[in-house]
C-alpha positions in Angstrom: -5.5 31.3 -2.7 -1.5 30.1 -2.6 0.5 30.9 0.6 4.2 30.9 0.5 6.1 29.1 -2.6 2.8 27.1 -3.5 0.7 27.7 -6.5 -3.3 28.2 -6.5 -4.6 24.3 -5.9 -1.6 23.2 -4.9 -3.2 22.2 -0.9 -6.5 20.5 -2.5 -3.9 18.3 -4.9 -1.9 16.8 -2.0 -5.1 16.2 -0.5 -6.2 14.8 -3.5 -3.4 12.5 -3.7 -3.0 11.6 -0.3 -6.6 9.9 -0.8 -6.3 8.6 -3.4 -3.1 7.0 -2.5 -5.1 5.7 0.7 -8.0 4.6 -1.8 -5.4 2.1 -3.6 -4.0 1.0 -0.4 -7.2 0.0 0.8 -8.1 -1.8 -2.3 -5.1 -3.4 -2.6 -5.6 -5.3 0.8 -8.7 -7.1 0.3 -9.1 -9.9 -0.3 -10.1 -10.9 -3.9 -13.0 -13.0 -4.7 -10.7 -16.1 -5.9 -10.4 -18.8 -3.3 -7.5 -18.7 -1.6 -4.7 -20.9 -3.0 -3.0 -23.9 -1.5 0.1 -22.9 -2.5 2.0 -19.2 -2.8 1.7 -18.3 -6.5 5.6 -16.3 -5.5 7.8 -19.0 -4.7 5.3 -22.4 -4.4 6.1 -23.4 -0.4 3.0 -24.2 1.4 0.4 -21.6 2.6 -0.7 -22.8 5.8 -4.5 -23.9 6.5 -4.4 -21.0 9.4 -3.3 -18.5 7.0 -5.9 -19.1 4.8 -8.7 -19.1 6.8 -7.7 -15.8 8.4 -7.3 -14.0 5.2 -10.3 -15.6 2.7 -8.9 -15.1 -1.3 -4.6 -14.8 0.3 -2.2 -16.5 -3.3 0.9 -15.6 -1.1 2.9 -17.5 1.7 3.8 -14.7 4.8 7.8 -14.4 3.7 6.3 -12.9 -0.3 3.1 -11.3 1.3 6.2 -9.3 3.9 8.6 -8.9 0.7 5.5 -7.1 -1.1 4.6 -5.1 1.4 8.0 -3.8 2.0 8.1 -3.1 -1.8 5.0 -1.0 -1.7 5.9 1.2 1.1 9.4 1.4 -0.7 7.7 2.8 -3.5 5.1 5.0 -1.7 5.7 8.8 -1.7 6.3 10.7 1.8 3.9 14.0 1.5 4.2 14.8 4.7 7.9 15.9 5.2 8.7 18.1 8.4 9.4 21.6 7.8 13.0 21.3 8.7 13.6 19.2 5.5 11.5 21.5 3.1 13.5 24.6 4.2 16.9 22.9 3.8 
């Protein structure tokens, strides 16, 4: 049953989404089953010996593992907007 302005299904697909989003998230942060590399497969400084043992399988120095992550987030979709902005 819809309520309001949404159609029949319309709550179970932004749940839906919203898990599956969270689902690729998820996946997207471990750490792969390659060994982790000496150098950052981005730019080519250095990944430091600390790095890598912290996070088993990391191809990235910090500075392109931050750059990334900003990117993703950029790209991510906000489902959860405030009333205020979806009566405007």
């Amino acid at each position: 049953m819809a309520g309001g302005w949404s159609r029949d299904g319309a709550v179970q697909e932004q749940i839906d989404d919203t898990v599956s989003d969270a689902v690729a998230r998820a996946r997207a942060g471990l750490a792969s089953a390659r060994e982790s590399a000496e150098y950052c497969e981005e730019c080519g400084e250095d990944i430091p010996e600390r790095r890598r043992e912290a996070l088993p399988g990391v191809q990235t120095c910090v500075t392109c593992q931050s750059l990334r992550d900003k990117a993703f987030r950029a790209a991510g979709i906000n489902r959860r907007g405030s009333k205020d902005s979806q009566l405007r």
